[in-house]
C-alpha positions in Angstrom: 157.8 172.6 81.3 155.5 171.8 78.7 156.5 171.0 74.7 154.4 170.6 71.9 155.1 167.6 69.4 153.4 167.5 66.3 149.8 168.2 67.0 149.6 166.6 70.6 150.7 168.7 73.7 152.1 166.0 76.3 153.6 166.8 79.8 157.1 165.8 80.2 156.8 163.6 83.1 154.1 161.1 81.0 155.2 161.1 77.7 152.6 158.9 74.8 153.8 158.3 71.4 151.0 158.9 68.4 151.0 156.1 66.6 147.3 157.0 64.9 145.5 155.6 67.8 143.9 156.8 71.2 146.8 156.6 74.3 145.4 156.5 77.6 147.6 157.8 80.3 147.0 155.7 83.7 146.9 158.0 87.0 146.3 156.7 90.1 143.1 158.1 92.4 144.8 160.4 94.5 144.1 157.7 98.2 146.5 155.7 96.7 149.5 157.9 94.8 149.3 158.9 98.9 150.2 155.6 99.9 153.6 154.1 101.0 154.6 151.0 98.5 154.1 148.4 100.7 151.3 149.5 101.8 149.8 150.6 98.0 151.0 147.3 96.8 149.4 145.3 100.1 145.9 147.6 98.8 146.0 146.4 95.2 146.6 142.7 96.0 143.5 142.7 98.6 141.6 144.7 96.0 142.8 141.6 93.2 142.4 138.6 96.0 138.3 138.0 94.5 139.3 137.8 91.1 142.4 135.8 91.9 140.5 133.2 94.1 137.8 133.1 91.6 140.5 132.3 89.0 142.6 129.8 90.9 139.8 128.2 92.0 138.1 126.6 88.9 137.4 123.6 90.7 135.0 125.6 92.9 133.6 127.3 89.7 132.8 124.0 88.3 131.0 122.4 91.3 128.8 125.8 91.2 127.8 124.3 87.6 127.9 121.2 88.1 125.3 121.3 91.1 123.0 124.1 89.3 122.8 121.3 86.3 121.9 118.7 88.9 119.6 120.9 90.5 117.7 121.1 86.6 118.0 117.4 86.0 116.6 116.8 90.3 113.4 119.3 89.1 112.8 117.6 85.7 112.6 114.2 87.1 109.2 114.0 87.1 108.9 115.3 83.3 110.5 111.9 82.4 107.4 110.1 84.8 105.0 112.1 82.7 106.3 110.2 79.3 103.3 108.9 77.4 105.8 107.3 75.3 107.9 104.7 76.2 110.1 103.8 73.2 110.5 107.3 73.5 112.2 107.2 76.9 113.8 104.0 76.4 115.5 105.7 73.6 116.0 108.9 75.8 117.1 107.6 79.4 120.4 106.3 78.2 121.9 110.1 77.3 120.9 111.3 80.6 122.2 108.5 82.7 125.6 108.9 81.3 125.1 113.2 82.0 124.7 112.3 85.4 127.5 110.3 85.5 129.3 112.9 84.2 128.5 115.7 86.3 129.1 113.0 89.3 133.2 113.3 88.2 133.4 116.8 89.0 130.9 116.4 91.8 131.2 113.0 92.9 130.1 113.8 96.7 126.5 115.4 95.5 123.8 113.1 97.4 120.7 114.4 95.0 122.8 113.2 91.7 124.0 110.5 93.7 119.8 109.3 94.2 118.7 110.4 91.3 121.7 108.7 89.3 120.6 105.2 91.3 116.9 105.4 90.6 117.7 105.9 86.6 119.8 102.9 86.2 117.6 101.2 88.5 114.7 102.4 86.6 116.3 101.9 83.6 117.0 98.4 83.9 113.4 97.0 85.7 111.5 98.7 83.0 113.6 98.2 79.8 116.3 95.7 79.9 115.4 92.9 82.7 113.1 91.5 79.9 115.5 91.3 77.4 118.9 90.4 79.0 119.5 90.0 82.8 123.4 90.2 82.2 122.7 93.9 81.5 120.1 94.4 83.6 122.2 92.9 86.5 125.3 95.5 85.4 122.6 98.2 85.6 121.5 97.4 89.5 124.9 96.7 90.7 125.7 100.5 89.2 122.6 101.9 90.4 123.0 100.5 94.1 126.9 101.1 94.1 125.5 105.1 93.8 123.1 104.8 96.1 125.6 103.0 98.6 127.6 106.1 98.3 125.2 108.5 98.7 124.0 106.7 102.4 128.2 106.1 102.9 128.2 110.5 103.1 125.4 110.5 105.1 127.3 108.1 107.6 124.7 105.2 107.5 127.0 102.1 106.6 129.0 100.3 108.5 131.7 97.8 107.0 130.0 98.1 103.6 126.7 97.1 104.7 123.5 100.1 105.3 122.8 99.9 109.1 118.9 99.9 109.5 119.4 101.5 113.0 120.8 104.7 111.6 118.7 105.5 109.0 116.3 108.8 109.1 113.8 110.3 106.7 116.4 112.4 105.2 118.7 109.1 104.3 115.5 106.6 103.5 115.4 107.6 99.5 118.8 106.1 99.1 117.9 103.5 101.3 115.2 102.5 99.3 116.7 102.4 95.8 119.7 101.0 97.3 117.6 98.0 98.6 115.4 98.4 95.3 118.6 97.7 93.2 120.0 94.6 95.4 116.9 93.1 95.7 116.6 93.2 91.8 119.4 92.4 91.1 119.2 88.8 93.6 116.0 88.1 91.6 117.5 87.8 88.7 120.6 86.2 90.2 118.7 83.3 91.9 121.3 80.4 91.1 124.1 83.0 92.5 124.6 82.0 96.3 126.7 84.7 96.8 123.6 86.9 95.8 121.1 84.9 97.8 123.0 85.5 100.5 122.6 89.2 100.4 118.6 89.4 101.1 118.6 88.5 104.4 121.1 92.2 105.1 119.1 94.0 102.9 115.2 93.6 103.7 115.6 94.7 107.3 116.3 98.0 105.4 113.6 97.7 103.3 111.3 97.4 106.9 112.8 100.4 107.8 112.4 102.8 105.0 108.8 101.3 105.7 108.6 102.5 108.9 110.1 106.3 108.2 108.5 107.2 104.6 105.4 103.9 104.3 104.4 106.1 101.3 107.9 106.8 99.6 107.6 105.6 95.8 104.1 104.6 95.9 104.6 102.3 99.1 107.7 100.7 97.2 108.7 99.3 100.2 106.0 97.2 100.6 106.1 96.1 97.5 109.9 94.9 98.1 109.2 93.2 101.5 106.6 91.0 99.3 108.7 90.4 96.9 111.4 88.8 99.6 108.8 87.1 101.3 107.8 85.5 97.6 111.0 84.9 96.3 112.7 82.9 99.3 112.0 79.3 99.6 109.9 78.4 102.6 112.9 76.9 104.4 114.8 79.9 103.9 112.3 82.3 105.4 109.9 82.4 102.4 106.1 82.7 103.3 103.5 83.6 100.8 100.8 85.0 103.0 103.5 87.3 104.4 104.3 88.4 100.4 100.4 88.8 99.9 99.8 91.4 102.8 102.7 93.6 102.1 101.5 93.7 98.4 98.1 94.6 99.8 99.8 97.3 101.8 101.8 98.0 98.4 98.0 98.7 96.7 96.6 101.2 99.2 96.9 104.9 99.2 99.5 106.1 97.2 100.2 102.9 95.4 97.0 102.2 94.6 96.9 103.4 90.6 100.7 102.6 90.3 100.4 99.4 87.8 104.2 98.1 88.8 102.9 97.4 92.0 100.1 95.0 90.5 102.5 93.4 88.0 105.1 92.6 91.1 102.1 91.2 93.2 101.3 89.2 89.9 104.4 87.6 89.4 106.2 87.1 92.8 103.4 86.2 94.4 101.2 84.7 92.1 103.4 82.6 90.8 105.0 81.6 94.1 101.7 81.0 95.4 100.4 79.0 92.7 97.3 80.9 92.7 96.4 81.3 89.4 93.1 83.6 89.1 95.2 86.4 91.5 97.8 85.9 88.5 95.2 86.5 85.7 92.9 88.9 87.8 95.8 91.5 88.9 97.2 91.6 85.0 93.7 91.9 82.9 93.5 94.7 85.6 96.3 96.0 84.5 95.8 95.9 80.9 92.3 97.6 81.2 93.5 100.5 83.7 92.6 103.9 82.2 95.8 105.8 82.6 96.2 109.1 84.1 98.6 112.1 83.2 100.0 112.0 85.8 104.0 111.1 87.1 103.4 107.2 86.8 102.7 107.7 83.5 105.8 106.0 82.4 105.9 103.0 84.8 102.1 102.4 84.1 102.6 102.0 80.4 105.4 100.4 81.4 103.3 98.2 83.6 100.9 97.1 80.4 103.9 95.9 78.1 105.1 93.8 80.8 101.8 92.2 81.8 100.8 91.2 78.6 104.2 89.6 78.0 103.5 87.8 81.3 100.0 86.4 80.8 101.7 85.2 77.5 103.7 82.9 79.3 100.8 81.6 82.1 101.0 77.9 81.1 104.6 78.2 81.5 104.2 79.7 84.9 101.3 77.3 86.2 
């Protein structure tokens, strides 16, 4: 039976009111009028489960973002490198660091933020703040190595707090060597702390070992460590300045052999340690009349300059 009312003609069984606007009258496709409830009702939930899960897992939905914004920050690293400028990235590095920090509380088990998180702080506080206050500076490594300690904890390589040297690979040697990079700063500038002197003797057989599996890894940086700890301990303790000046030469060959922070360390751990004086001046006049390059030592190497000429400023103090 069909009935007329007003100007719309409505089947009985699916009645719409005209209330000035457009009613759509849902139908089901035909598959599923055909259907048994249970079953109909089983078809529509496995049709919904997607969207459900996709809903009722936001967490997941926010690791998604949280790793493609670490994926962007990973690539543009090297951008950072390139900075002609440093005031610039002084000025710049700060924001970023806290992003990554961040991003880490939603993903706190990502090993690339994890890295990269350790060499900016790290970073950070050699190239900008050590100068000016080591209480920061020393905040800055404990924070950049307490990431990277993390990052080699997921990958299963420490043992009772401590990275075993043993069960390092290539894979886990970047987090090795900032790890290391961070404690071993952070001792320098700690040198009247036991507690922290304590610490080199577990840390540079790491710093071997990243030699070993990636030599070339930050422009030989391990090399550059390894003469640092030779320069920095007393003789009685282990020290040995001829050991410091052949794994700084080893820090100035191939791939470290145009980055300037290299030169600077060699300068001033073993320079100073060794008393030798023209090395000192020699290795930062070099320095300061390097033609840079555009390339992704950019950054350190300017870097590199301000901190040489601040040194050679203070040779009769050193000598």
């Amino acid at each position: 039976m069909r009935q007329v009312t007003g100007h719309k003609t409505q089947d009985t069984r699916h009645r719409a009111q005209d209330t000035g606007h457009k009613t759509r009258v849902f139908s089901l496709p035909a598959t599923l009028r055909s259907l048994h409830p249970e079953a109909l009702t089983r078809s529509i939930l496995c049709s919904l489960f997607p969207i459900l899960s996709l809903i009722l897992s936001g967490c997941s939905v926010n690791r998604m973002a949280v790793r493609a914004t670490a994926s962007v920050i990973d690539t543009g690293l090297p951008a950072v490198y390139r900075e002609r400028d440093p005031q610039f990235a002084r000025e710049a590095l700060p924001a970023n660091l806290k992003l990554m920090e961040i991003l880490l509380e939603s993903d706190p088990g990502n090993q690339t933020l994890l890295v990269d998180a350790a060499m900016g702080f790290c970073g950070y506080g050699f190239m900008f703040i050590e100068d000016e206050s080591e209480t920061r500076a020393s905040a800055l490594y404990e924070k950049g190595g307490a990431y990277a300690l993390k990052a080699l904890a997921l990958r299963g390589v420490v043992e009772d707090g401590l990275v075993s040297p043993r069960a390092l690979d290539k894979n886990s040697a970047p987090a090795a060597f900032w790890h290391t990079f961070c404690r071993a700063a952070y001792v320098n500038l700690n040198r009247d702390d036991p507690d922290a002197l304590a610490e080199l003797p577990k840390i540079m057989p790491v710093a071997e070992r990243v030699a070993e599996l990636t030599p070339s890894y930050y422009y030989n940086g391990a090399y550059a460590m390894l003469g640092t700890y030779y320069a920095l301990r007393p003789k009685i303790l282990g020290g040995d300045p001829v050991k410091a000046k052949l794994n700084f030469d080893k820090a100035l060959e191939g791939a470290g052999s145009d980055f300037l922070l290299n030169s600077y360390m060699a300068a001033k751990m073993y320079g100073v340690a060794a008393q030798d004086q023209d090395f000192f001046e020699n290795a930062l006049n070099a320095i300061l009349a390097a033609e840079l390059k555009d390339d992704g030592a950019r950054l350190p190497n300017e870097v590199a300059r301000i901190k040489a000429r601040k040194l050679l400023e203070k040779k009769n103090e050193l000598f």
